[in-house]
N, CA, C and O of each residue as an XYZ file, in Angstrom:
896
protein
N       0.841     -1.191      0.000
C       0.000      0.000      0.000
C       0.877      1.243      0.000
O       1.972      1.163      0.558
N       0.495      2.413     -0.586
C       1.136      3.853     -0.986
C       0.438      4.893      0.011
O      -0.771      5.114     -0.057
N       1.320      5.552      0.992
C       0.469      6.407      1.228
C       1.226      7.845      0.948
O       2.379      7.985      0.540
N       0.286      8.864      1.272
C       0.650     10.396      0.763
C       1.291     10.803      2.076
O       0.719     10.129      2.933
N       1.910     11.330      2.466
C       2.353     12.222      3.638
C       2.739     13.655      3.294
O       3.809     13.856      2.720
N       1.587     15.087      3.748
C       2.190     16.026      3.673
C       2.335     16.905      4.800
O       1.315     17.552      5.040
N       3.264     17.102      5.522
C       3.435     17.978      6.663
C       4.878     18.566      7.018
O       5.992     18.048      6.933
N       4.449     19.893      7.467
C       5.722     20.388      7.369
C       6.388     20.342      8.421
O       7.570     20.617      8.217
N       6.143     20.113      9.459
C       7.096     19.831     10.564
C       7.949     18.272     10.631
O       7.451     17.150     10.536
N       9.055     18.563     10.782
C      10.199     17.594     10.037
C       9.987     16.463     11.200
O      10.065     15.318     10.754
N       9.730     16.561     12.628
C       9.818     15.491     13.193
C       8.596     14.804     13.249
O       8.522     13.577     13.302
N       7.537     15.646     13.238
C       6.043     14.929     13.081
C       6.042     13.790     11.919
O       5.623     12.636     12.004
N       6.693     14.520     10.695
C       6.923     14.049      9.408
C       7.471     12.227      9.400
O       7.081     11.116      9.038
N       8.607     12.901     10.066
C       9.471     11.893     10.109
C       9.176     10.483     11.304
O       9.834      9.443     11.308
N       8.433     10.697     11.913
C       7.149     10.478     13.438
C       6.427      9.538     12.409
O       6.412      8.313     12.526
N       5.872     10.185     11.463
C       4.963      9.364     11.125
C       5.197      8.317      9.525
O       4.505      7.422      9.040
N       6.226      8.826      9.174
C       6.310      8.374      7.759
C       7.169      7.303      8.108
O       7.532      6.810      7.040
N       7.773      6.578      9.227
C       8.719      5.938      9.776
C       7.699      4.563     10.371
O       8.007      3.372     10.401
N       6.402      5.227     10.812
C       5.876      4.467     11.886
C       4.934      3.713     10.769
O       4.752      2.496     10.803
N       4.323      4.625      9.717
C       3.320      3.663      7.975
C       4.991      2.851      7.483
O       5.053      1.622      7.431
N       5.868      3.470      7.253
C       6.329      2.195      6.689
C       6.922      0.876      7.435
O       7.338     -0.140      6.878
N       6.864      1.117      8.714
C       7.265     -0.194      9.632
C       5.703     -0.791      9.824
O       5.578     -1.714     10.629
N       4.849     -0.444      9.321
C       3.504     -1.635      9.076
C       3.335     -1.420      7.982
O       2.260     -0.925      7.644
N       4.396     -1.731      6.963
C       4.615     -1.827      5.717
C       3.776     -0.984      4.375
O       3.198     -1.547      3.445
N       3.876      0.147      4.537
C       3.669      1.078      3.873
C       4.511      1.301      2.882
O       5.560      0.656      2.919
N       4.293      2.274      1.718
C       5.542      2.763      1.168
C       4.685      4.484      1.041
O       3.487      4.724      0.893
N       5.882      5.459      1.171
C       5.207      6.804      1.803
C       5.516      7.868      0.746
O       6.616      7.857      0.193
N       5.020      8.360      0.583
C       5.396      9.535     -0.280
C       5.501     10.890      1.042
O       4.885     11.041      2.097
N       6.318     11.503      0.528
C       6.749     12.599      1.939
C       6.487     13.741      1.325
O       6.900     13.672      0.167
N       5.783     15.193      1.660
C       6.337     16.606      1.279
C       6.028     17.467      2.030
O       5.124     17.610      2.854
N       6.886     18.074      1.678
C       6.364     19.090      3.170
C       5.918     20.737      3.081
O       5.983     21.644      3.911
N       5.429     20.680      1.657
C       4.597     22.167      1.395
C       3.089     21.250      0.782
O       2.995     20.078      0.416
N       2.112     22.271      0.859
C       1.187     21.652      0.063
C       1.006     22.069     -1.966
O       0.112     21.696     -2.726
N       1.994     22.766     -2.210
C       1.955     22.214     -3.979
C       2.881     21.590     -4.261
O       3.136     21.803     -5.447
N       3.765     20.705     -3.697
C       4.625     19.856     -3.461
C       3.587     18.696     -3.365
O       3.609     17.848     -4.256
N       2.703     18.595     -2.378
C       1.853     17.459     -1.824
C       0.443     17.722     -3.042
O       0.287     16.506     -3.154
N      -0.312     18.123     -3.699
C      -0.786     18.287     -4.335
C      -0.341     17.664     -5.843
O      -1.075     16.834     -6.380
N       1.096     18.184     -6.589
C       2.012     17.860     -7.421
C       1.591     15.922     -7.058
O       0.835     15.098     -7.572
N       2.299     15.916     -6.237
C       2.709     13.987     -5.660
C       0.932     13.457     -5.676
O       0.492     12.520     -6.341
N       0.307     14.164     -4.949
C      -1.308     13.650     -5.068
C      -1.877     13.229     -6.620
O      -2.294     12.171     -7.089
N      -1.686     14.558     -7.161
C      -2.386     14.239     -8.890
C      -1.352     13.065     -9.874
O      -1.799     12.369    -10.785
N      -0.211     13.081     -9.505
C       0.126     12.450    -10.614
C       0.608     11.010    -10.243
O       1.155     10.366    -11.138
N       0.436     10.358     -8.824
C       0.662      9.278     -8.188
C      -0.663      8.756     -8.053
O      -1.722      9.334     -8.301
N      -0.424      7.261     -7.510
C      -1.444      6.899     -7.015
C      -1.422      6.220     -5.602
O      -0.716      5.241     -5.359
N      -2.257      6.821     -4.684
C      -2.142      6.525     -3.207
C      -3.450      6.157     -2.953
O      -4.404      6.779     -3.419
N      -3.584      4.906     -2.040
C      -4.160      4.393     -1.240
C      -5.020      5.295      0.183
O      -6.063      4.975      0.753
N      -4.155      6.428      0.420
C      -4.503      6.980      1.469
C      -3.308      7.880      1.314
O      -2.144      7.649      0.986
N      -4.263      9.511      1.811
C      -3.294     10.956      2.153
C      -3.583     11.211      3.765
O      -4.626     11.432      4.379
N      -2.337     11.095      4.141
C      -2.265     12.068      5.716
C      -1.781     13.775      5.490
O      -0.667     14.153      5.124
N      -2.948     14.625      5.820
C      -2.764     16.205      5.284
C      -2.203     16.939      6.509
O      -2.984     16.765      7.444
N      -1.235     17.631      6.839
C      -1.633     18.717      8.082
C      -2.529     19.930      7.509
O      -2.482     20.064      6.286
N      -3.214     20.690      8.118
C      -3.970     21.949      7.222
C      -2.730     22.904      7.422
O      -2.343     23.129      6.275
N      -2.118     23.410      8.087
C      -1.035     24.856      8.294
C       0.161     24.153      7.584
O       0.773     23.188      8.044
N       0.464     24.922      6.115
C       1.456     24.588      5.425
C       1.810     25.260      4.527
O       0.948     25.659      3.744
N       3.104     25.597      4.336
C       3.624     26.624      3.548
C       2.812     27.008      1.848
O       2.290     25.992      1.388
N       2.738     27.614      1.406
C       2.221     27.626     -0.312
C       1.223     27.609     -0.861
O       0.874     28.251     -1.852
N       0.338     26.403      0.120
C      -1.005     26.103     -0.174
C      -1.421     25.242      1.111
O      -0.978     24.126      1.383
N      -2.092     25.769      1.640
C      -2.565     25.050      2.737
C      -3.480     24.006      2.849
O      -4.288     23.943      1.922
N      -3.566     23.253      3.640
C      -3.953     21.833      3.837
C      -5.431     21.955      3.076
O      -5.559     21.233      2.087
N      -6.291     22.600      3.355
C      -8.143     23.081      2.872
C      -7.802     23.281      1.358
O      -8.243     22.539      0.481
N      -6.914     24.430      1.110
C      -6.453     24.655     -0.413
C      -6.602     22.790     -1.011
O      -7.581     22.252     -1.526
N      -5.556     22.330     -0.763
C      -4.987     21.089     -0.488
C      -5.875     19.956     -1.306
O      -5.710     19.392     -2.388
N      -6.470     19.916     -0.706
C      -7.834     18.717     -0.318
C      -8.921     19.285     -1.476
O      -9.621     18.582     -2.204
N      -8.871     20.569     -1.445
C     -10.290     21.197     -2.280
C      -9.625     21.024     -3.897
O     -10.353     20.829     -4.870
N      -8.185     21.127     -3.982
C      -7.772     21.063     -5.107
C      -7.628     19.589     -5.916
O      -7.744     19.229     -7.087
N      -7.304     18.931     -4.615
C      -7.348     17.207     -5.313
C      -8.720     16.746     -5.327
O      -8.936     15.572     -5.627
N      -9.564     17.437     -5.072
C     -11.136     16.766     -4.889
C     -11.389     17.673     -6.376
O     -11.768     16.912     -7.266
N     -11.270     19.032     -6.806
C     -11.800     18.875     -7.869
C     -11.116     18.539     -9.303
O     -11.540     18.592    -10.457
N     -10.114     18.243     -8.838
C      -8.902     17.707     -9.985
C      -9.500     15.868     -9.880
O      -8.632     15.183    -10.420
N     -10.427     15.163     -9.469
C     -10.925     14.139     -9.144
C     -10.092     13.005     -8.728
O     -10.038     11.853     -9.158
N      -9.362     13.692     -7.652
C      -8.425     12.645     -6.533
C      -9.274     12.311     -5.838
O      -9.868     13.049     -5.052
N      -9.508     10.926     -6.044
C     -10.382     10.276     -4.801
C      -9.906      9.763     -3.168
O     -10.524      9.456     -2.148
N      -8.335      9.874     -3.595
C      -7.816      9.118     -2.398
C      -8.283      9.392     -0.881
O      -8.553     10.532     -0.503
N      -8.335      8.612     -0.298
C      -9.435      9.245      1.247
C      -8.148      9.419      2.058
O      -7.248      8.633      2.354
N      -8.396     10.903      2.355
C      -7.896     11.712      3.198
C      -7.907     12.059      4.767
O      -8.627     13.017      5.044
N      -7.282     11.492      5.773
C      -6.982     11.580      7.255
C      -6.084     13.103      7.129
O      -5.005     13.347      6.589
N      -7.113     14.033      7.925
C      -6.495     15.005      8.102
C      -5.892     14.870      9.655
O      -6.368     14.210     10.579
N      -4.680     15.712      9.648
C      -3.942     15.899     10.920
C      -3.341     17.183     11.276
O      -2.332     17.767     10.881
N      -4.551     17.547     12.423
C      -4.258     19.029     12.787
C      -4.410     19.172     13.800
O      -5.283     18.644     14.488
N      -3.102     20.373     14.333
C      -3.270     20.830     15.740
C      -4.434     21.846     16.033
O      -4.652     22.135     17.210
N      -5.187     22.400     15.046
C      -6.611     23.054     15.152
C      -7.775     21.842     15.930
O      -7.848     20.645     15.654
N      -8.276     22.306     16.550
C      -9.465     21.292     17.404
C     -10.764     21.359     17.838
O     -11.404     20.535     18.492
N     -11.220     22.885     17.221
C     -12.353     23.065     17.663
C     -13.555     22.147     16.685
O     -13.174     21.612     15.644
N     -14.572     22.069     16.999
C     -15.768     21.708     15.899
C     -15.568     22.409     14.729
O     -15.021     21.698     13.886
N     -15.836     23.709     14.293
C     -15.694     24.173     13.251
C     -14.573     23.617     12.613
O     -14.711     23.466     11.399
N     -13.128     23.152     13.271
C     -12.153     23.343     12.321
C     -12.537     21.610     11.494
O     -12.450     21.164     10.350
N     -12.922     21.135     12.679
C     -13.138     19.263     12.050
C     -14.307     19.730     11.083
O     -14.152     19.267      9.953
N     -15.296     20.425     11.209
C     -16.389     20.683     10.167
C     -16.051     21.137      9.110
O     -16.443     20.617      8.065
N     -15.086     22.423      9.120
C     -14.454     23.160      7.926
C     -13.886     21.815      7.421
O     -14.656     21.259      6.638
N     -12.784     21.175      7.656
C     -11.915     19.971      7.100
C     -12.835     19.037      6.408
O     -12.492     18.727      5.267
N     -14.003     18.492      6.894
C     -14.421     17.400      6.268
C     -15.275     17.823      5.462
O     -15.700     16.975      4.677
N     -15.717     18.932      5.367
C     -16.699     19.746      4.587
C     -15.518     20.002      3.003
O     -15.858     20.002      1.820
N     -14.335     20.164      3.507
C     -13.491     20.380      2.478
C     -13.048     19.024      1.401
O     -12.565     19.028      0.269
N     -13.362     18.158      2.115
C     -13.124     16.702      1.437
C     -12.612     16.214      1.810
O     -12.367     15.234      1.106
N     -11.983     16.207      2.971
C     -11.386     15.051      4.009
C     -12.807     14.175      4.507
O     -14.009     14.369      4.688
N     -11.720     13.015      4.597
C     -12.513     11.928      5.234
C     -12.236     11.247      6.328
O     -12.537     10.057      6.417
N     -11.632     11.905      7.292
C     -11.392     12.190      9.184
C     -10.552     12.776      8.927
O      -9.855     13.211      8.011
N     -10.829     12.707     10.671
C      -9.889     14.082     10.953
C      -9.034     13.658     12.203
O      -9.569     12.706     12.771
N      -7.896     14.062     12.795
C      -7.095     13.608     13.745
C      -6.706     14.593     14.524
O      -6.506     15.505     13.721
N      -6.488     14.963     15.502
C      -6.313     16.245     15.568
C      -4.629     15.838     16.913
O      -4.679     15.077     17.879
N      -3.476     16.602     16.476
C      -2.251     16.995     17.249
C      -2.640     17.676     18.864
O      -3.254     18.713     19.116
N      -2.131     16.833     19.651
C      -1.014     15.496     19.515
C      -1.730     14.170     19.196
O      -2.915     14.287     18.885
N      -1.199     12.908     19.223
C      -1.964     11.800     18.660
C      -1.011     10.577     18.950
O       0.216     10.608     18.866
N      -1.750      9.548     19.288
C      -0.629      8.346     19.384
C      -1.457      7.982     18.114
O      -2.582      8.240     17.686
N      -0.076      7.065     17.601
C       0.167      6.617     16.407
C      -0.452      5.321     16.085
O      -0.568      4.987     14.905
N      -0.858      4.570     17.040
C      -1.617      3.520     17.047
C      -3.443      4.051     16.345
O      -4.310      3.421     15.740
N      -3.379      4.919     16.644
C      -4.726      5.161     16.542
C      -4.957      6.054     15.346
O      -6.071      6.245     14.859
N      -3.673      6.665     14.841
C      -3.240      7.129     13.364
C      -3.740      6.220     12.194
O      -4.534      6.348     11.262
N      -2.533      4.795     12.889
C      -2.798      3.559     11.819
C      -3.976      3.276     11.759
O      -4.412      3.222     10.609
N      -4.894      3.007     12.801
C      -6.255      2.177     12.647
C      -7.060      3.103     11.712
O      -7.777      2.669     10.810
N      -6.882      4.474     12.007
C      -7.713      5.390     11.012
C      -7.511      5.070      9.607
O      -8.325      4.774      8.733
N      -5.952      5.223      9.579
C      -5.839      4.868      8.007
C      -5.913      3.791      7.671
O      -6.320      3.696      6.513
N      -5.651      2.644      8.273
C      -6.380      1.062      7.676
C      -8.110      1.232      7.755
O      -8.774      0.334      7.237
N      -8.744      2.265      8.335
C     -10.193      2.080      8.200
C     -10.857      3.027      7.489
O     -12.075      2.994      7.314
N      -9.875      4.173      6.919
C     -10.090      4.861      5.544
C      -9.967      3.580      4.128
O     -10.828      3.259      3.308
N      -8.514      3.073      4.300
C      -8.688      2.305      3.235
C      -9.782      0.982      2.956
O      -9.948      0.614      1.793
N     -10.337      0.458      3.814
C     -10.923     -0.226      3.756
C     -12.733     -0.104      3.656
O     -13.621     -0.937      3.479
N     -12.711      1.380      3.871
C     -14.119      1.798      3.365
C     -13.873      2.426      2.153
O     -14.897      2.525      1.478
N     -12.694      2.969      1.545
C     -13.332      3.053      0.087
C     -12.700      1.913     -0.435
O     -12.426      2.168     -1.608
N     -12.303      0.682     -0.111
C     -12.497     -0.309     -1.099
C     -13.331     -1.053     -0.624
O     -13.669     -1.872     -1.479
N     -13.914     -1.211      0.439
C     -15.437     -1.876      0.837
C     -14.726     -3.215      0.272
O     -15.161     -3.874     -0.673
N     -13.795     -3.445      0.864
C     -13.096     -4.971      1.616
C     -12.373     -5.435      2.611
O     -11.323     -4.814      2.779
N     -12.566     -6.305      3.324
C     -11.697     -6.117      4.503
C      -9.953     -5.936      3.987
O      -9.491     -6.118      2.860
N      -9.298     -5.556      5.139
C      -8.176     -5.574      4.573
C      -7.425     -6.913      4.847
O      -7.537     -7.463      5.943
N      -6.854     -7.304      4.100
C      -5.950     -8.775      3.894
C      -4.758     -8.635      4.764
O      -3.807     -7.882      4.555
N      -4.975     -9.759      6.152
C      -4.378     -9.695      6.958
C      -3.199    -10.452      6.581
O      -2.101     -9.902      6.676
N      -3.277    -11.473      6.224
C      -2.567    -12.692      6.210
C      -2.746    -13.422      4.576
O      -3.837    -13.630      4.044
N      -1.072    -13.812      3.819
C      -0.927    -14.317      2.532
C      -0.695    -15.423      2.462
O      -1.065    -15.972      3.500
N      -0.308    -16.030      1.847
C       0.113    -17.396      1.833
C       0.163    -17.605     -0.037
O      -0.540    -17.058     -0.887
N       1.185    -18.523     -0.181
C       1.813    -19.360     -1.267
C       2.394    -20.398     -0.886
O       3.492    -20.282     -0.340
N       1.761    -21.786     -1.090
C       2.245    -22.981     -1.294
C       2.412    -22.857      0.589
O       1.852    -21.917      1.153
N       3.134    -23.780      1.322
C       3.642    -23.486      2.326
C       4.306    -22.388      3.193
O       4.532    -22.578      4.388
N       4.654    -21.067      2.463
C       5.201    -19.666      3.143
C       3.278    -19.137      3.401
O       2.216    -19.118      2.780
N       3.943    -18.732      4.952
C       2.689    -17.846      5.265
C       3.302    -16.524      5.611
O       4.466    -16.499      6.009
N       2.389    -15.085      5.453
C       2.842    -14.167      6.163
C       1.538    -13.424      7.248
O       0.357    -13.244      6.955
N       2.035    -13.196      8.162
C       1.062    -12.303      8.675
C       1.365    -10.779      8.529
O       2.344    -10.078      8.785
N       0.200    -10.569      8.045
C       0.525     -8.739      8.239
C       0.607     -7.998      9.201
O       1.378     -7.040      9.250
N      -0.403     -8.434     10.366
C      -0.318     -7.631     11.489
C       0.762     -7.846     12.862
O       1.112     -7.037     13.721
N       1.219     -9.731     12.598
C       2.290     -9.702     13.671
C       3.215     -9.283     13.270
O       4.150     -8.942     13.994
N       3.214     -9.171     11.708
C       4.431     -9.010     10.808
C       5.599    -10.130     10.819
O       6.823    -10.013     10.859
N       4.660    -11.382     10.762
C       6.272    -12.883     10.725
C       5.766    -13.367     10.147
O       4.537    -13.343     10.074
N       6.676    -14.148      9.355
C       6.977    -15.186      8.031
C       7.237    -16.501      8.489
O       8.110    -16.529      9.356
N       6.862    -17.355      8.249
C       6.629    -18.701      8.338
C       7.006    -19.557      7.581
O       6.305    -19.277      6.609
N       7.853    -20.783      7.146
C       7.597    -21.580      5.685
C       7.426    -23.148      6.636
O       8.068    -23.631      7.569
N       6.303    -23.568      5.897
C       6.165    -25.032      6.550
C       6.478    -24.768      8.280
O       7.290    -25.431      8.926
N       5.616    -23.626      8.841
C       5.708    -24.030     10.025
C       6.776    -23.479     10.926
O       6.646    -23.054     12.074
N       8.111    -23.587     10.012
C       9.324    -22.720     10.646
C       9.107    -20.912     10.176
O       8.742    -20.348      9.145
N       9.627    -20.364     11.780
C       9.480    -19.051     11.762
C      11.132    -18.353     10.301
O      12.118    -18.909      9.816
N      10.738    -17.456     10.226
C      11.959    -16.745      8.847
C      11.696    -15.361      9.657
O      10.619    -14.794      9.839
N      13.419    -14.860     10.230
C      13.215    -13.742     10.607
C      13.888    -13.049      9.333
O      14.854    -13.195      8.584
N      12.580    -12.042      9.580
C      13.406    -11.060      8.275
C      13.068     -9.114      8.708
O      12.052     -8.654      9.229
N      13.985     -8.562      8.378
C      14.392     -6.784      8.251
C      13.532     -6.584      8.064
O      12.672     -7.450      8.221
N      13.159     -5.129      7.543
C      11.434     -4.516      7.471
C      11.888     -4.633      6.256
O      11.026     -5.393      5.815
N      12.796     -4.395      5.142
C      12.890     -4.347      3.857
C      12.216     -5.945      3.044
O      11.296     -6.293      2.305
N      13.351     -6.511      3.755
C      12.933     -8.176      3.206
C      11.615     -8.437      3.475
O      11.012     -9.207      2.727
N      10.970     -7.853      4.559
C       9.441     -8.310      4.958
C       8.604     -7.568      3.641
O       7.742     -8.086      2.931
N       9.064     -6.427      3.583
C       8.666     -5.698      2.357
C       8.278     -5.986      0.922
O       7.341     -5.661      0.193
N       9.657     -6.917      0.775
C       9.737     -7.228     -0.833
C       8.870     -8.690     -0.503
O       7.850     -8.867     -1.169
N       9.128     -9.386      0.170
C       8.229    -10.509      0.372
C       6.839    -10.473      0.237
O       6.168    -11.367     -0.278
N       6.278     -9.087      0.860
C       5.054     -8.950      0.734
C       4.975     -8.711     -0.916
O       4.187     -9.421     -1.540
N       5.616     -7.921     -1.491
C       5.324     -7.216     -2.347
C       5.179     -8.281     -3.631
O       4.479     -8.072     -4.622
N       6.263     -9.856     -3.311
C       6.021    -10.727     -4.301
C       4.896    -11.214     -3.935
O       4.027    -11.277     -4.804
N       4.633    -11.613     -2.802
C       3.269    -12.338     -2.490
C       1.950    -11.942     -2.928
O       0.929    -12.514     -3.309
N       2.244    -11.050     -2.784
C       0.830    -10.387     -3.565
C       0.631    -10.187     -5.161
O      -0.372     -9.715     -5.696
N       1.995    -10.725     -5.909
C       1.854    -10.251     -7.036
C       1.917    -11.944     -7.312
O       1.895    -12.348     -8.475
N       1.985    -12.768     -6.329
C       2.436    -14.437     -6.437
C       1.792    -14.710     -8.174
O       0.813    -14.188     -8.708
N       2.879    -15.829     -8.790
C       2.535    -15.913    -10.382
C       2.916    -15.178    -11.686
O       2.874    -15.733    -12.784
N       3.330    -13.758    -11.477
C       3.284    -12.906    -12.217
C       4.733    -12.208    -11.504
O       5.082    -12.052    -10.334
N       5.330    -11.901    -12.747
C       6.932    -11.569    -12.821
C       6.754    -10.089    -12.491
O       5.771     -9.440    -12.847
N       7.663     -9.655    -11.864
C       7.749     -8.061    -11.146
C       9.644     -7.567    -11.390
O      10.678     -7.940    -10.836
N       9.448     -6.931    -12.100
C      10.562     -6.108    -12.666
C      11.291     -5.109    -11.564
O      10.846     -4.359    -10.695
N      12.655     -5.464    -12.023
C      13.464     -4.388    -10.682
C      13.095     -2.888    -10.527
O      13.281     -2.118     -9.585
N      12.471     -2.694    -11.830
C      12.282     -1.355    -11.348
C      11.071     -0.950    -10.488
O      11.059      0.074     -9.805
N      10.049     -1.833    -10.571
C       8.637     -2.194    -10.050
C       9.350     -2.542     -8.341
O       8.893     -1.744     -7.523
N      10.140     -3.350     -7.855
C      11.015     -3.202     -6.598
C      11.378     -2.181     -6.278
O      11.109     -1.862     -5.120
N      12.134     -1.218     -7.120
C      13.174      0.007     -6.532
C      11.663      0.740     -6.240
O      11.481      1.240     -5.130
N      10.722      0.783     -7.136
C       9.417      2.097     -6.581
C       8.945      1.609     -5.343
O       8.696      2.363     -4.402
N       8.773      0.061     -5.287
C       7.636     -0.257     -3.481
C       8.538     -0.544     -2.713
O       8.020     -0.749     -1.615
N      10.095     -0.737     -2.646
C      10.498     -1.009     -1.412
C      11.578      0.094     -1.255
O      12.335     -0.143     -0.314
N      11.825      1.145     -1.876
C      12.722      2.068     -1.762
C      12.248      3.241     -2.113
O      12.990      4.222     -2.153
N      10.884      3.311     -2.432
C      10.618      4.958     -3.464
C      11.339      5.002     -4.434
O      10.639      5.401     -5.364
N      12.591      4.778     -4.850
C      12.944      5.470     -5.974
C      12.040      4.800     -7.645
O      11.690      3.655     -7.929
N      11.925      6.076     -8.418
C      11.245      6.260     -9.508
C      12.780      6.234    -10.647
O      12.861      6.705    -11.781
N      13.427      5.799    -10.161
C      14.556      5.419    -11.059
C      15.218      4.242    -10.596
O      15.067      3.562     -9.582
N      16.415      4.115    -12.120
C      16.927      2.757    -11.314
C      18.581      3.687    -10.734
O      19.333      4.291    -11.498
N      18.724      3.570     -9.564
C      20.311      4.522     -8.965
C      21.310      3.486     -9.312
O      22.154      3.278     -8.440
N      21.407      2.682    -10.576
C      22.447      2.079    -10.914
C      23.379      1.230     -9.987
O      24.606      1.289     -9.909
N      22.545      0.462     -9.334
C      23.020     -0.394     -7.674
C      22.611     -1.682     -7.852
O      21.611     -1.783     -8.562
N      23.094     -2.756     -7.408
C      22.854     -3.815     -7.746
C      21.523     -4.242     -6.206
O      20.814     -5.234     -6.038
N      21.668     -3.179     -5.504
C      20.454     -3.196     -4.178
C      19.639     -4.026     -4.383
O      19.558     -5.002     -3.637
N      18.600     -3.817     -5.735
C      17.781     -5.381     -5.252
C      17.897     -6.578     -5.664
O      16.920     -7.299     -5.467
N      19.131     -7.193     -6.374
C      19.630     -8.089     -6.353
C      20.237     -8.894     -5.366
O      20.384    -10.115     -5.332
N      20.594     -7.935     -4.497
C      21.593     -8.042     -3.211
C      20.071     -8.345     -2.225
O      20.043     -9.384     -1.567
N      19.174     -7.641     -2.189
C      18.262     -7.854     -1.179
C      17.253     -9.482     -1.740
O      16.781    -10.355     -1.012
N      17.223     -9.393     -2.999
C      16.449    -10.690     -3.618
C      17.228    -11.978     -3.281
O      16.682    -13.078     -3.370
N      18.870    -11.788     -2.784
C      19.184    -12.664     -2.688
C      19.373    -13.153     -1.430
O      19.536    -14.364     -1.280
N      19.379    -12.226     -0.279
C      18.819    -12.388      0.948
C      18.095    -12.861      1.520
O      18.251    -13.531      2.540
N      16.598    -12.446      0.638
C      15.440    -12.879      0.774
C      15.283    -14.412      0.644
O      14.913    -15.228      1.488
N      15.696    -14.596     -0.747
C      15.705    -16.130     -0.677
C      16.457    -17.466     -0.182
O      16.140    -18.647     -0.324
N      17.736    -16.777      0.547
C      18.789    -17.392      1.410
C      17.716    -17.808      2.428
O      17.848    -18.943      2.887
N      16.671    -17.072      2.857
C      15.973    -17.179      4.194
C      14.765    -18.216      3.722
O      14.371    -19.165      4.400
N      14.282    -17.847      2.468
C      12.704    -18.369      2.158
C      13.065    -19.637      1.625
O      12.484    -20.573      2.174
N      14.137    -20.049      0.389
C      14.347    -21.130      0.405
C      15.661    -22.271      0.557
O      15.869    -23.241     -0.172
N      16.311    -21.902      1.522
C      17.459    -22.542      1.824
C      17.084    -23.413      2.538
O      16.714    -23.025      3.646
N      17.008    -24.809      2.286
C      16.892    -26.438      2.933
C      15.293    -26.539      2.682
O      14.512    -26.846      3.582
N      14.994    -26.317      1.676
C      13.658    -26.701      0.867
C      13.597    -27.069     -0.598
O      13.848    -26.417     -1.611
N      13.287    -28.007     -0.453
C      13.269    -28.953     -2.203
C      12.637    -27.543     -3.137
O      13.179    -26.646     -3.783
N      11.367    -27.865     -2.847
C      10.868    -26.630     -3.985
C      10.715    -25.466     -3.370
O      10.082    -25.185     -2.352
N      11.637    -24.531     -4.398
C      12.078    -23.018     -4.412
C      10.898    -22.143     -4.829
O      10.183    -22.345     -5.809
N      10.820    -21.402     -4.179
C       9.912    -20.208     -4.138
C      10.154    -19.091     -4.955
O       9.148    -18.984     -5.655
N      10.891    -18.270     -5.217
C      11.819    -16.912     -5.349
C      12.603    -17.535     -6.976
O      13.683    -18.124     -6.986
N      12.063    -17.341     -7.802
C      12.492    -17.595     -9.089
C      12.916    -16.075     -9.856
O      12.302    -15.009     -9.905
N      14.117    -16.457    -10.364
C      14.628    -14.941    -11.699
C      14.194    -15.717    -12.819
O      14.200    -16.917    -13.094
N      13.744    -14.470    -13.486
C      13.388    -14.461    -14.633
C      14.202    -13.670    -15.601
O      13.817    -12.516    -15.786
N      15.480    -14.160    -16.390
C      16.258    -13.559    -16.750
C      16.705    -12.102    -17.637
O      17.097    -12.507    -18.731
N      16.776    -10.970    -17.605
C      16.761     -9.683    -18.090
C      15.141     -9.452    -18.094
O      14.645     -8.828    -19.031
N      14.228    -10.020    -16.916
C      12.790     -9.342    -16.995
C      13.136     -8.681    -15.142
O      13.701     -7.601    -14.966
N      12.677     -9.558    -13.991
C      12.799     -9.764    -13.070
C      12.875    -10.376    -12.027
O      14.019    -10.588    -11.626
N      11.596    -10.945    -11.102
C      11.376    -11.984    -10.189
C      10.320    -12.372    -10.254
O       9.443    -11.587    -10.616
N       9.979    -13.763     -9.922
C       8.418    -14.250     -9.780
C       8.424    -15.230     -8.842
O       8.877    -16.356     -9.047
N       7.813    -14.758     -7.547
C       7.529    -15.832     -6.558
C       6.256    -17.068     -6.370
O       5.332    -16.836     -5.590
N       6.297    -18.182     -7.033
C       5.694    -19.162     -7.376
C       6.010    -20.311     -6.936
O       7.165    -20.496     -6.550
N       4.885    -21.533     -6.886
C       5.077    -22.759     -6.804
C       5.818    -23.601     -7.903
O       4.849    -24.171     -8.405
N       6.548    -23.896     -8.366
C       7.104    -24.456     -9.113
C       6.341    -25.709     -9.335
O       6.746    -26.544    -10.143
């Protein structure tokens, strides 16, 4: 899952864009709102976390501009404003909650797993599985046949990211965007080095291999 992050205070920022991708997020960060607007229209996110007080264009600007530019993405606003009016002004603007500073982060996430899951009106998919590898999403551990696989938040990352695509080949550059952000390739052999990690763990002392290359395309994690 992609989410938007725009706020300008660097530790809130960094507070929260740290805490979506350790329950496996991948984040888009900015910290003005035509910066965050820019990243809104021409990406596609699952879910935007807005602050309203922000340099350029402010959070209401924000929201009113991706709603009539027809950004649907459902929007958790996060503001140190708290009165009724300001939650009324906000959701009246096209947000779809509101959070208001300070905030524990537990209760951040549940918002935004329960934004995403009302506009896709499905539960959200806790738990994957292929052939014998299980993952859970919410304890966040990997399993194969039963034995636990400890793995980094990255490797948990790309694991998810094959699992869900299980069958169907996923290109390095399709890796460098969900487990690193980058929209280029930085000329690094990084996810080769991490693909091969991954599968040191997923299939080392197992007959049939999981984690297949697909040569000058990418990876495809399948039953053989």
């Amino acid at each position: 899952m992609r989410a938007l992050l725009v706020e300008d205070d660097p530790r809130i920022a960094e507070f929260v864009a740290n805490g979506l991708r350790e329950a496996g997020f991948v984040v888009d960060v900015a910290a003005e709102g035509d910066t965050g607007l820019r990243l809104a229209t021409t990406g596609t996110h699952d879910v935007a976390v807005i602050d309203l007080m922000l340099p350029h264009l402010d959070g209401l600007g924000l929201i009113q501009q991706m709603r009539t530019r027809g950004v649907q993405t459902p929007v958790l606003i996060l503001s140190a404003r708290h009165s009724v009016d300001d939650r009324v002004t906000g959701l009246t603007a096209g947000g779809d909650d509101y959070l208001t500073k300070p905030f524990a982060f537990p209760e951040l996430l549940a918002r935004v797993h329960a934004l995403i899951r009302r506009a896709t009106q499905a539960p959200v998919t806790t738990q994957l599985a292929v052939g014998d590898l299980r993952l859970d999403l919410v304890s966040r551990t990997a399993t194969r046949d039963g034995r636990v696989i400890e793995l980094r938040p990255r490797e948990f990352t790309l694991l998810e990211f094959l699992m869900r695509h299980a069958g169907r080949v996923v290109s390095k550059t399709m890796i460098l965007s969900h487990v690193w952000d980058y929209s280029f390739d930085p000329g690094t052999n990084v996810v080769d080095v991490l693909v091969f990690r991954l599968r040191e763990k997923v299939d080392r002392g197992f007959d049939t291999k999981l984690i297949h290359t697909v040569r000058g395309v990418g990876y495809v994690l399948k039953v053989a």
